[in-house]
N, CA, C and O atoms as a DFTB+ gen file, in Angstrom:
656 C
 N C O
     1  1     -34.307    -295.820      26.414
     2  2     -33.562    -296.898      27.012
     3  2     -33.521    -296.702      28.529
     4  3     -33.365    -295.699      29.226
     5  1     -33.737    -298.154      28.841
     6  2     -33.795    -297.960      30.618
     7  2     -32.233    -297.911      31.055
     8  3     -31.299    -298.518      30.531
     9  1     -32.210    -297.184      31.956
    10  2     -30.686    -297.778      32.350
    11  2     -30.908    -298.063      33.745
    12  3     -31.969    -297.935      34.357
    13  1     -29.950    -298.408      34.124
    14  2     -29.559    -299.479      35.786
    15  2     -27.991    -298.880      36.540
    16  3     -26.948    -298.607      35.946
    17  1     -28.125    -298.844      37.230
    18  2     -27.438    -298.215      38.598
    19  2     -26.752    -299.492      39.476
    20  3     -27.592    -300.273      39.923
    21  1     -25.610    -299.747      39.723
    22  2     -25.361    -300.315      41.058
    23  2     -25.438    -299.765      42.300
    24  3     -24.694    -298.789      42.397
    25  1     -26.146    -300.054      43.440
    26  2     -26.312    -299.038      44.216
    27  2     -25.641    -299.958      45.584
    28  3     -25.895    -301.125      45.287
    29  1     -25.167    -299.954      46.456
    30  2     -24.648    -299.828      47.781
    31  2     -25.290    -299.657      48.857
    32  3     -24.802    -298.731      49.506
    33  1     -26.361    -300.238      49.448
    34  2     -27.573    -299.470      50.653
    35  2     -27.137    -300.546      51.670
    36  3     -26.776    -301.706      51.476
    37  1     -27.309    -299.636      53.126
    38  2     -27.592    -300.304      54.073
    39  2     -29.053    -300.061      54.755
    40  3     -29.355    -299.077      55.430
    41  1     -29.924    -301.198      54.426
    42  2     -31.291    -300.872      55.231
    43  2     -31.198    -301.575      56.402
    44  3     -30.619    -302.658      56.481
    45  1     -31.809    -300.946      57.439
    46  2     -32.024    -301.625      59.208
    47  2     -30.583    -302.402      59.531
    48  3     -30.396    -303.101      60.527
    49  1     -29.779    -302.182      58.673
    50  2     -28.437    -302.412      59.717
    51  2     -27.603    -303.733      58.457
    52  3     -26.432    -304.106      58.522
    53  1     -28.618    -304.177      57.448
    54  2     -28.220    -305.059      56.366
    55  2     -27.591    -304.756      55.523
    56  3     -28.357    -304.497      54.594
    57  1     -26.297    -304.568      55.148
    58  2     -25.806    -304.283      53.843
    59  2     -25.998    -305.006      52.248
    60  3     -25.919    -306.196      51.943
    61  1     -26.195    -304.159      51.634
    62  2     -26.920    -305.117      50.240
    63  2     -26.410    -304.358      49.026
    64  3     -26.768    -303.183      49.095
    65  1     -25.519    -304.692      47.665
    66  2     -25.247    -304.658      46.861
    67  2     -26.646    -304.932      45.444
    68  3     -27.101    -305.992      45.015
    69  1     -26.911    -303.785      45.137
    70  2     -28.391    -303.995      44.202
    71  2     -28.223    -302.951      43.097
    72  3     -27.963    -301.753      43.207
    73  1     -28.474    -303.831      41.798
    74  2     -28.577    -303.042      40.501
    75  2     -30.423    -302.586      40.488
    76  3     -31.489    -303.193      40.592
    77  1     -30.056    -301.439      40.332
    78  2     -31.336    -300.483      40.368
    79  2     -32.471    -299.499      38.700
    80  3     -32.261    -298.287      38.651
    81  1     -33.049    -299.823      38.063
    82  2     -33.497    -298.597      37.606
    83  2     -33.436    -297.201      37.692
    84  3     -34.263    -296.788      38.505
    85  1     -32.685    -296.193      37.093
    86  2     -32.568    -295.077      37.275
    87  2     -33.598    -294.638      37.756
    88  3     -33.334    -293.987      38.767
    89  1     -34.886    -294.676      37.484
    90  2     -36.147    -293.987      37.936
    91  2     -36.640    -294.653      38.852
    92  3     -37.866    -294.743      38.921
    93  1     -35.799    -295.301      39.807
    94  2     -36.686    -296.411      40.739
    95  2     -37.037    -295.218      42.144
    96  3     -36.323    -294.383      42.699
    97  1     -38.099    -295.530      42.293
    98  2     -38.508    -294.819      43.589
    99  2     -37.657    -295.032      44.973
   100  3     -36.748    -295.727      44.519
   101  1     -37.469    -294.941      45.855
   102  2     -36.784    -295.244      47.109
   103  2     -37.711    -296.297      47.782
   104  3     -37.253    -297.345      48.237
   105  1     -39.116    -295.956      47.831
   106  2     -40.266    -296.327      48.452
   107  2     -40.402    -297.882      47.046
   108  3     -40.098    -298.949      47.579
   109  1     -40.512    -297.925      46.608
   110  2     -40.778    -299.177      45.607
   111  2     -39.540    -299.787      45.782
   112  3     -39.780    -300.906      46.236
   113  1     -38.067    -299.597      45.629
   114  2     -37.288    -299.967      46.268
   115  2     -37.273    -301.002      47.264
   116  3     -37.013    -302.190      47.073
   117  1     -37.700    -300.209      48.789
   118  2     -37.987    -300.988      49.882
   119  2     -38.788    -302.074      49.860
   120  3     -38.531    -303.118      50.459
   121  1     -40.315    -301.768      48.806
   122  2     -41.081    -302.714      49.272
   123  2     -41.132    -303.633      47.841
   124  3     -41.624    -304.738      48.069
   125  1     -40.836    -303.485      46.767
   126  2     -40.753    -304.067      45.767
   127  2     -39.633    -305.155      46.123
   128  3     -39.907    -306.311      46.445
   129  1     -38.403    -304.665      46.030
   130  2     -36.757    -305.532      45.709
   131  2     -36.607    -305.816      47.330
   132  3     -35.842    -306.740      47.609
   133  1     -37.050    -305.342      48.094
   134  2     -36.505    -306.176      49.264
   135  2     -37.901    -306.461      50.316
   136  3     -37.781    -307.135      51.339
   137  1     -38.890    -305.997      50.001
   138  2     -39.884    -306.584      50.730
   139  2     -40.251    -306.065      52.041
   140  3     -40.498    -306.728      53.049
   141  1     -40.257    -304.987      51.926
   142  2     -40.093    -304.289      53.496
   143  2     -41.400    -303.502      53.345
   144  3     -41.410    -302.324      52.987
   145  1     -42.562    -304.244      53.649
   146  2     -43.820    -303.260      52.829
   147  2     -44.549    -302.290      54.233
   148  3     -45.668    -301.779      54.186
   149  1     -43.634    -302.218      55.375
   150  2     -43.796    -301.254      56.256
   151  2     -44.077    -300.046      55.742
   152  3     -44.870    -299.231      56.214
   153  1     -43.413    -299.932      54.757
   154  2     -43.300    -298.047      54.006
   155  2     -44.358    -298.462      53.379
   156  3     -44.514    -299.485      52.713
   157  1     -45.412    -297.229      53.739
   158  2     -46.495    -297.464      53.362
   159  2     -46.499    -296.384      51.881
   160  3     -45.686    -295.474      52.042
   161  1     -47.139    -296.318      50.684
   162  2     -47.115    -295.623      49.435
   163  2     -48.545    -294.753      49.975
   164  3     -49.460    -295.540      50.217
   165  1     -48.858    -293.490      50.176
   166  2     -50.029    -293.113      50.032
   167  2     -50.643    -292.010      48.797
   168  3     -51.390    -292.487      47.943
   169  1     -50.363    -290.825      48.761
   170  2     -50.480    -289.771      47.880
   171  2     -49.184    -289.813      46.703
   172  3     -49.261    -289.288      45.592
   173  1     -48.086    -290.504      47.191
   174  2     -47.011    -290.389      45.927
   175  2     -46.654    -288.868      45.647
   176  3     -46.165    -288.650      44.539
   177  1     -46.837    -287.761      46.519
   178  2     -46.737    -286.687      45.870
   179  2     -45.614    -286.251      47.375
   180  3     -45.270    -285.071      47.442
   181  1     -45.094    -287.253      48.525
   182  2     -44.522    -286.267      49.260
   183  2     -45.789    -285.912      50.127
   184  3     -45.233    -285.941      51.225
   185  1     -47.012    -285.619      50.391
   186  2     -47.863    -285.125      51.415
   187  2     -47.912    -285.864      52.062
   188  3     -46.882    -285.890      52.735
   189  1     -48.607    -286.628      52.327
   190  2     -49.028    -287.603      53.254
   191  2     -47.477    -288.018      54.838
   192  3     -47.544    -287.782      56.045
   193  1     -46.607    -288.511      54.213
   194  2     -45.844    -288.470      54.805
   195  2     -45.845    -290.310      55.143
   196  3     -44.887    -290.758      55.773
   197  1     -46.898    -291.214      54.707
   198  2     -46.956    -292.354      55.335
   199  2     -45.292    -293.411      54.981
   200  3     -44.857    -294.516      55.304
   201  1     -44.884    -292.351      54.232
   202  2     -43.265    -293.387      53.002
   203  2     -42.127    -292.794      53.853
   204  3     -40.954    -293.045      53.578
   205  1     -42.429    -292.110      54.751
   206  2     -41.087    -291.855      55.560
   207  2     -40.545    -292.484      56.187
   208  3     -41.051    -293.241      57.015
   209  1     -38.836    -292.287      55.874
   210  2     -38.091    -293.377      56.166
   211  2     -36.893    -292.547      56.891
   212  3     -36.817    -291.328      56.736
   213  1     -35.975    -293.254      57.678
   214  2     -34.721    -291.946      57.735
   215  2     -33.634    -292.141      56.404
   216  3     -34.002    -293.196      55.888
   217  1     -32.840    -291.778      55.868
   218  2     -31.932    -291.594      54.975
   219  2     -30.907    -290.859      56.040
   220  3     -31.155    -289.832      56.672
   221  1     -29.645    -291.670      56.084
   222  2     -28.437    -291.344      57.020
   223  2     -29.201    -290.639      58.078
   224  3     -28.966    -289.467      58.372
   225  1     -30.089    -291.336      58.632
   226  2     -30.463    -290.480      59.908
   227  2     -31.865    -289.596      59.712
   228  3     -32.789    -289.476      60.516
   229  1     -31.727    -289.038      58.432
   230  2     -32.803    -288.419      58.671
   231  2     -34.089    -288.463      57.795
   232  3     -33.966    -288.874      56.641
   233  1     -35.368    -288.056      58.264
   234  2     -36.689    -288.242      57.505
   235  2     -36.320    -287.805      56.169
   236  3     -35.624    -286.837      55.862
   237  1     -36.799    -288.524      55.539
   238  2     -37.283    -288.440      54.048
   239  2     -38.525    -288.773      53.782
   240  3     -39.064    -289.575      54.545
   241  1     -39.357    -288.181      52.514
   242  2     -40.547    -289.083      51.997
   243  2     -39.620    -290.223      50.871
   244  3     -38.848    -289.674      50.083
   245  1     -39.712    -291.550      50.840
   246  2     -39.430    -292.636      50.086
   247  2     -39.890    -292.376      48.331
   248  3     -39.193    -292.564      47.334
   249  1     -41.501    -291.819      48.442
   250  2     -41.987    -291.763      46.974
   251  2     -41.202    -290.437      46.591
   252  3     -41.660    -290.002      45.534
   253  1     -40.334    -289.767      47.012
   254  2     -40.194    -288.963      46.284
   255  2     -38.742    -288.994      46.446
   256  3     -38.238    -287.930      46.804
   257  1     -37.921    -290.044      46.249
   258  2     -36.752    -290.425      46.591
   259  2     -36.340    -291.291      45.945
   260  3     -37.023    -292.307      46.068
   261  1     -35.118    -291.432      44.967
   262  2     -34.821    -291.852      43.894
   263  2     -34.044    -293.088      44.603
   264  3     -33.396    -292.651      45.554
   265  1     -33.902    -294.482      44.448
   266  2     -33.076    -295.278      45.065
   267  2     -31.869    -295.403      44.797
   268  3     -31.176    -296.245      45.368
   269  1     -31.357    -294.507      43.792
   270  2     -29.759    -294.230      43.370
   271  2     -29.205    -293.466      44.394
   272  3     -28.066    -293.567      44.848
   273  1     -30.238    -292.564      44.784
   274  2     -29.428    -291.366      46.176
   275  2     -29.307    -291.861      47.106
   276  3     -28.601    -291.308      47.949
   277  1     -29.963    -293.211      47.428
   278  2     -29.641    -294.059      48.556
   279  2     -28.213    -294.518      48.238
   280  3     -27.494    -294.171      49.175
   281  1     -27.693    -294.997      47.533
   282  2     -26.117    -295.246      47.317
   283  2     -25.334    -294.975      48.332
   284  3     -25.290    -293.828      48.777
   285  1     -24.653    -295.897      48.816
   286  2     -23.773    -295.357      49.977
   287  2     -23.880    -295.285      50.980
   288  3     -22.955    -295.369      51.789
   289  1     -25.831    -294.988      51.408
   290  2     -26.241    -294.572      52.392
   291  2     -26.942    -295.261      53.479
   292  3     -27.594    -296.186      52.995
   293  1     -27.076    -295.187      54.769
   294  2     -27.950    -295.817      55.832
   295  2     -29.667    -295.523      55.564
   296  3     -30.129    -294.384      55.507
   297  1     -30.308    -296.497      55.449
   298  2     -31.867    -296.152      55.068
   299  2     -32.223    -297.144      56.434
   300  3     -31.684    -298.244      56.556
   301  1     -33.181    -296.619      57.423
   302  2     -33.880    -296.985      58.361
   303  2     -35.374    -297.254      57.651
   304  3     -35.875    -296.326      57.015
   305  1     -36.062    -298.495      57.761
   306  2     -37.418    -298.291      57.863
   307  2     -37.672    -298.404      59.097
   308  3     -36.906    -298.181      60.035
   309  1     -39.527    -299.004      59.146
   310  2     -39.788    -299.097      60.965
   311  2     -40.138    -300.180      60.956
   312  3     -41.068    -300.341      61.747
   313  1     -39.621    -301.789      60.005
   314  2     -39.335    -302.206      60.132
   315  2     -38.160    -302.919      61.301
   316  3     -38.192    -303.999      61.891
   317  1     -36.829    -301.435      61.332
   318  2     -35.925    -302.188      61.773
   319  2     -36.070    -301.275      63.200
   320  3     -35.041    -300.959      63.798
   321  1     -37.523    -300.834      63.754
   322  2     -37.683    -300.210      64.813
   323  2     -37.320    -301.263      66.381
   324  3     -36.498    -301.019      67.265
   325  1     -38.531    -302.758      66.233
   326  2     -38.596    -303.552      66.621
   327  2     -39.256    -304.401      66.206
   328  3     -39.581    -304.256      65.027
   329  1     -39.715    -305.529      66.850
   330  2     -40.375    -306.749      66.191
   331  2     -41.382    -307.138      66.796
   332  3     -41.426    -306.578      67.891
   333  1     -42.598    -308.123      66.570
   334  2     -43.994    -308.348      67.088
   335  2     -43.704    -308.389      68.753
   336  3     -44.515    -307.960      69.574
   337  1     -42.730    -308.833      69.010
   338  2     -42.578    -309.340      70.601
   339  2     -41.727    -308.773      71.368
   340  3     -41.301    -309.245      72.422
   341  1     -41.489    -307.927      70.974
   342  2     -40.038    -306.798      71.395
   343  2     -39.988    -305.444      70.806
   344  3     -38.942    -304.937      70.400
   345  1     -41.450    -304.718      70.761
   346  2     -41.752    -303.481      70.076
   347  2     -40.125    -302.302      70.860
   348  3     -39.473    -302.483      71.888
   349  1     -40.031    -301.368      69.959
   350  2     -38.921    -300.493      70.342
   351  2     -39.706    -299.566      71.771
   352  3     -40.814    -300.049      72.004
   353  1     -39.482    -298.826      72.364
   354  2     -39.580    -297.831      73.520
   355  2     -40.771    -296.825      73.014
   356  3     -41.572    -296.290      73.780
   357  1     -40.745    -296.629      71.321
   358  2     -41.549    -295.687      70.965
   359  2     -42.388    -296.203      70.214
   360  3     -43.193    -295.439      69.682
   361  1     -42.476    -297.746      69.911
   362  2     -43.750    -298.143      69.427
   363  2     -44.448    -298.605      70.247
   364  3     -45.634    -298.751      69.952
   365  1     -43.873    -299.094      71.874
   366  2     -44.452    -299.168      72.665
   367  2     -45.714    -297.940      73.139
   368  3     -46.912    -298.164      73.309
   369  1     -45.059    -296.747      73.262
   370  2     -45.582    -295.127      73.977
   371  2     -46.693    -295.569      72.560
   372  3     -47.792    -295.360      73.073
   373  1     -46.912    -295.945      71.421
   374  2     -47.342    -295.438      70.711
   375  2     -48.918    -296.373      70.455
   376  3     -49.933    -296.067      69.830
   377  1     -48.505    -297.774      71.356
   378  2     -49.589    -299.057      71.774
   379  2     -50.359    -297.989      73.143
   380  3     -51.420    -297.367      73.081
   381  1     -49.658    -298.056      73.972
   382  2     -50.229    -297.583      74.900
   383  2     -51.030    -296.229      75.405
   384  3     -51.618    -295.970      76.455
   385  1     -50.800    -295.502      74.226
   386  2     -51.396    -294.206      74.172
   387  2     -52.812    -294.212      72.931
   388  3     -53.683    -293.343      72.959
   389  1     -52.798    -295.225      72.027
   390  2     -53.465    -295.467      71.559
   391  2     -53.423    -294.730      69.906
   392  3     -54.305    -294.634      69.053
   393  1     -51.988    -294.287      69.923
   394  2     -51.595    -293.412      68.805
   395  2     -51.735    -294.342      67.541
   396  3     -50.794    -294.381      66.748
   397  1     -52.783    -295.038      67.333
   398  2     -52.614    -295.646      65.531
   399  2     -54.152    -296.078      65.813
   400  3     -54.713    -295.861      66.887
   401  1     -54.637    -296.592      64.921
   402  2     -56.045    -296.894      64.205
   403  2     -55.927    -297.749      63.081
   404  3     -55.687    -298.906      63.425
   405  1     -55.998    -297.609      62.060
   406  2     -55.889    -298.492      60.964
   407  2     -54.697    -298.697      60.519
   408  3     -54.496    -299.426      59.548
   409  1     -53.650    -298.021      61.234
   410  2     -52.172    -298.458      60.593
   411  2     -51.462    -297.746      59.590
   412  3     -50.241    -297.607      59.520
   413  1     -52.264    -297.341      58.877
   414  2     -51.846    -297.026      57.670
   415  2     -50.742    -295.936      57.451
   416  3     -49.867    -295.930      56.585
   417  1     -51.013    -294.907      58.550
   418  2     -49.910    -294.033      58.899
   419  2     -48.951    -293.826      59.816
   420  3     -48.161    -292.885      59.896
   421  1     -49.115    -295.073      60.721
   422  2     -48.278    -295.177      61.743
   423  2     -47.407    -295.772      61.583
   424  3     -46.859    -295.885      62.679
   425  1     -46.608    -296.524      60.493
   426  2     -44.683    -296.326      59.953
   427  2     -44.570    -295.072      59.778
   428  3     -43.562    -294.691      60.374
   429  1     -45.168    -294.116      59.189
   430  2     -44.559    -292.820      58.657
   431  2     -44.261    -292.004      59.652
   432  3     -43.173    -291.439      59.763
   433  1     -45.523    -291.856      60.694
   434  2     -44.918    -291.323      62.027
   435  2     -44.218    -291.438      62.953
   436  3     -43.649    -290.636      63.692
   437  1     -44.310    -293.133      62.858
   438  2     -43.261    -293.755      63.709
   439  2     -41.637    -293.366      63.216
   440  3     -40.761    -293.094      64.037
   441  1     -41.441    -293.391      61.908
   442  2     -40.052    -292.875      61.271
   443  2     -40.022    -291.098      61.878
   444  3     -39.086    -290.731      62.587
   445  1     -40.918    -290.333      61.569
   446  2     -40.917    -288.963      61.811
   447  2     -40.354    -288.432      62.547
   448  3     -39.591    -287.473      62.425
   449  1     -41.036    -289.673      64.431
   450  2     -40.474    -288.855      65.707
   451  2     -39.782    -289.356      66.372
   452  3     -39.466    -289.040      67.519
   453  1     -39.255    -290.694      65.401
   454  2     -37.329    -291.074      65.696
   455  2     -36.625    -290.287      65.402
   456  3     -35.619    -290.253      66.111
   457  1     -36.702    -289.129      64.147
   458  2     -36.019    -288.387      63.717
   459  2     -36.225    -286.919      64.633
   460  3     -35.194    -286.270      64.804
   461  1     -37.179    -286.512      65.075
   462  2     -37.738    -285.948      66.136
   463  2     -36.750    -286.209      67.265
   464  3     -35.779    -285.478      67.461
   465  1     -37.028    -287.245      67.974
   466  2     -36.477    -287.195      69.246
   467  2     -35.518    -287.242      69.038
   468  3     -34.963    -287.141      70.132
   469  1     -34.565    -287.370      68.059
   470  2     -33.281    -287.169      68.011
   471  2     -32.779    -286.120      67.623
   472  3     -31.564    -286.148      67.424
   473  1     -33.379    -285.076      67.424
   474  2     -33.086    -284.182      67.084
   475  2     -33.268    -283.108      68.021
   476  3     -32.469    -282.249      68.395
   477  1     -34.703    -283.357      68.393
   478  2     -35.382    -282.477      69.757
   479  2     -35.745    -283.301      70.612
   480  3     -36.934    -283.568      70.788
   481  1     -34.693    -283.884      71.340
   482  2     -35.495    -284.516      72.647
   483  2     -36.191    -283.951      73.477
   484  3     -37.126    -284.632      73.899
   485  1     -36.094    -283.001      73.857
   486  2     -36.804    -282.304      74.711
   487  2     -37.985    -281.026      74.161
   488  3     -38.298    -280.006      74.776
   489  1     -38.490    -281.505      72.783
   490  2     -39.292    -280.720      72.505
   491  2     -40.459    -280.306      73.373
   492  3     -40.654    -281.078      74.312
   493  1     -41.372    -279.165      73.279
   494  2     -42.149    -278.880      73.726
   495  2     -43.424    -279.027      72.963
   496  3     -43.532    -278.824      71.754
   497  1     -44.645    -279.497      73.991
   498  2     -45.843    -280.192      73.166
   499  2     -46.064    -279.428      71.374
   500  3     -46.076    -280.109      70.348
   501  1     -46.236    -277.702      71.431
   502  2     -46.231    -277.296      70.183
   503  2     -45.202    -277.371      69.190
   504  3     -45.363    -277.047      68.014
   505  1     -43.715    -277.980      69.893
   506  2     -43.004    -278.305      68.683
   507  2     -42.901    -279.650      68.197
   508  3     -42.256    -280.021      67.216
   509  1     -43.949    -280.697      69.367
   510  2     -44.334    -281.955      68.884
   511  2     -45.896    -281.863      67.471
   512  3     -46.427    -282.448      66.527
   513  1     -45.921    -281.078      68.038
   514  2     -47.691    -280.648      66.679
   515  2     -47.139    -280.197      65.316
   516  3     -47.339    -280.663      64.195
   517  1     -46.302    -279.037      65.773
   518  2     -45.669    -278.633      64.725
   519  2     -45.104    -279.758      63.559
   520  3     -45.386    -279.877      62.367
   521  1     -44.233    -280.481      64.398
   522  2     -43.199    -281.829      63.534
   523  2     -44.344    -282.742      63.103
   524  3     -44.334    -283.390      62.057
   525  1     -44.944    -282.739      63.648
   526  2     -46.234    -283.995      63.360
   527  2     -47.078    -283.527      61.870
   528  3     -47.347    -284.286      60.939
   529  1     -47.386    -282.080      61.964
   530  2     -48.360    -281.642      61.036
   531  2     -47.665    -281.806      59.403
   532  3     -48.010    -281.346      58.314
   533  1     -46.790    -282.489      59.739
   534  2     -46.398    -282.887      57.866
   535  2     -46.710    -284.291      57.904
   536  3     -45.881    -284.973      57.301
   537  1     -47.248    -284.651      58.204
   538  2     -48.070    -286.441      58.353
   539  2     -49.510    -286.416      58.464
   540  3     -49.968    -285.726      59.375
   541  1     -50.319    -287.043      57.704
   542  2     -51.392    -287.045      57.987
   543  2     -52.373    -288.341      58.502
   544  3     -52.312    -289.483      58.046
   545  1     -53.139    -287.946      59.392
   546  2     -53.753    -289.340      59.500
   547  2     -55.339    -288.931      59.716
   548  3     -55.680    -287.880      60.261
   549  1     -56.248    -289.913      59.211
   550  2     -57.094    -289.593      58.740
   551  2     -58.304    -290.371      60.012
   552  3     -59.376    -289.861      60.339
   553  1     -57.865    -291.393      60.421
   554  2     -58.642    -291.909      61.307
   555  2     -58.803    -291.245      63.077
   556  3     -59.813    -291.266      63.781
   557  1     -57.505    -290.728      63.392
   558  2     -57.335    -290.393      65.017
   559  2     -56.988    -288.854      64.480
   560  3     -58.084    -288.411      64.137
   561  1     -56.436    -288.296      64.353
   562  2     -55.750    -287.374      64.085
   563  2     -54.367    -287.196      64.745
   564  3     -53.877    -288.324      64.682
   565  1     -53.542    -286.435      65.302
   566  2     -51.792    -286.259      66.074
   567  2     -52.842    -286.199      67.113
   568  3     -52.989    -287.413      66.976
   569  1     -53.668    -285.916      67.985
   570  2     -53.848    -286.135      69.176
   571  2     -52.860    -287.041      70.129
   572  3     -51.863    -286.722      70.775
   573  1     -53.520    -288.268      69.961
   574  2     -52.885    -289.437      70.717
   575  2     -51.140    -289.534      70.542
   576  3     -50.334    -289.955      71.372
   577  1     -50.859    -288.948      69.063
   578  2     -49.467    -289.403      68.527
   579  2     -49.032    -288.523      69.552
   580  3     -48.505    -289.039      70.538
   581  1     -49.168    -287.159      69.494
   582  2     -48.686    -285.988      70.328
   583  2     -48.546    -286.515      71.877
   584  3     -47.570    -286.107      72.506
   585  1     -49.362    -287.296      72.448
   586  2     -49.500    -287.696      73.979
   587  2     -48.146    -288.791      74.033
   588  3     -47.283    -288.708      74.907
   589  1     -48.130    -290.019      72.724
   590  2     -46.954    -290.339      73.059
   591  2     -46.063    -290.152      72.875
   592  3     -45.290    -290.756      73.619
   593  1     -45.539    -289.426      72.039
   594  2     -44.147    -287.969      72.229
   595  2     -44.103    -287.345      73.350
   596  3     -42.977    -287.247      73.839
   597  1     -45.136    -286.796      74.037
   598  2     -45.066    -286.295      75.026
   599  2     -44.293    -287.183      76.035
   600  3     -43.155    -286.980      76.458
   601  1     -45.136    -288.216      76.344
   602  2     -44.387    -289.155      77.214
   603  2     -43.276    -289.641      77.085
   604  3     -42.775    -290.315      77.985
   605  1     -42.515    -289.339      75.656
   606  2     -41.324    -289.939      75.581
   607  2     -40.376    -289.053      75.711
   608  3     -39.234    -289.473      75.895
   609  1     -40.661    -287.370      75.637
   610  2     -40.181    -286.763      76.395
   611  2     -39.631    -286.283      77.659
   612  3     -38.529    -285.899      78.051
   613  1     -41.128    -286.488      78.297
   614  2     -40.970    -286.388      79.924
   615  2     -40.101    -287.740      80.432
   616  3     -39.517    -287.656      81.512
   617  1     -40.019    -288.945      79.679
   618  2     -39.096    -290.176      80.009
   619  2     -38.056    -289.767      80.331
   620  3     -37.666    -289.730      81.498
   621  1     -37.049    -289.159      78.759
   622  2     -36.093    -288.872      78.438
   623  2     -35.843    -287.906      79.237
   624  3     -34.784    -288.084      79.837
   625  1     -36.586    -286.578      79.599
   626  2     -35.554    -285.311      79.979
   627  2     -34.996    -285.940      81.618
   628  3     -33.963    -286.605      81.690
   629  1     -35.896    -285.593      82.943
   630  2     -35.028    -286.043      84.267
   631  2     -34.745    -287.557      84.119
   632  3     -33.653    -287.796      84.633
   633  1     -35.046    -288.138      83.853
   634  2     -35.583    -290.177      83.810
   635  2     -33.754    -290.298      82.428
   636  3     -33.314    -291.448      82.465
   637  1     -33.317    -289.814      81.928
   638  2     -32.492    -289.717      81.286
   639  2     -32.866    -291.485      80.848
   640  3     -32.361    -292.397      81.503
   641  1     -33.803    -291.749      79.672
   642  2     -34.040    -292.793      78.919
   643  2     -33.276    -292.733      78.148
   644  3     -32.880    -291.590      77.917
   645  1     -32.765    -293.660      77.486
   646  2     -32.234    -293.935      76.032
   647  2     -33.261    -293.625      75.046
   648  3     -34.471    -293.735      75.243
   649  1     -32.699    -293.227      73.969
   650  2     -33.611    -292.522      72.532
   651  2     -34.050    -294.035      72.351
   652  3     -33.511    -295.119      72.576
   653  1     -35.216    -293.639      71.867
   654  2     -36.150    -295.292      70.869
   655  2     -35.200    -295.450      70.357
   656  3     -35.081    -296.369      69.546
């Protein structure tokens, strides 16, 4: 027998009341019941990293995230980063550095080093490689991603920017 959950989520700032499948993914969740197909599904195993989302703030992988534990909780996609005509500060660094290729992994990273710069604003380039190397991307590699972290570093530390 299936059973169902009422669950309580706030995604990108929306509050929403939703009866859930116990076994519902977090990541099917988003893009199934509310349509947010930013979270990209890749390996399903947690590697890849392309389903990362924040949960109260912080990175999670989505496929490996039950949408009952969302209950209660703030879920960011990069969806609610910015929009076609008003990209955020760090999807901007991330156009202009040339950090994406086919897309496919650039929500997951883009979620990664929101959680990143908020955590380590002032990281240093190897603790930008470091944070990066649980994401994979198959077309550019963290090169470029790493250059625009970088820059959103050097923004932030004297330039005292606001976080993406």
């Amino acid at each position: 027998m299936i059973e169902t959950h009422a669950i309580t989520v706030t995604v990108n700032g929306v509050a929403g009341r939703h009866t859930v499948e116990d076994r519902l993914l977090l990541s099917d969740f988003l893009r199934g019941t509310l349509g947010l197909t930013g979270t990209h599904v890749g390996c399903e195993q947690g590697v890849c990293g392309a389903c990362t989302v924040l949960l109260d703030g912080v990175s999670v992988r989505s496929c490996l995230t039950l949408a009952v534990q969302a209950d209660g909780a703030l879920v960011d996609t990069v969806e609610g980063l910015g929009e076609m005509d008003a990209l955020s500060p760090l999807q901007e660094l991330f156009r202009t550095y040339h950090a994406l290729q086919c897309g496919f992994c650039t929500p997951g990273f883009l979620m990664t080093c929101v959680d990143l710069l908020r955590t380590r604003p002032l990281a240093s380039e190897t603790e930008l490689r470091e944070a990066m190397s649980g994401n994979l991307c198959r077309c550019t590699g963290c090169t470029n991603i790493v250059r625009a972290l970088a820059a959103a570093v050097a923004a932030r530390g004297p330039l005292k920017v606001p976080a993406p």
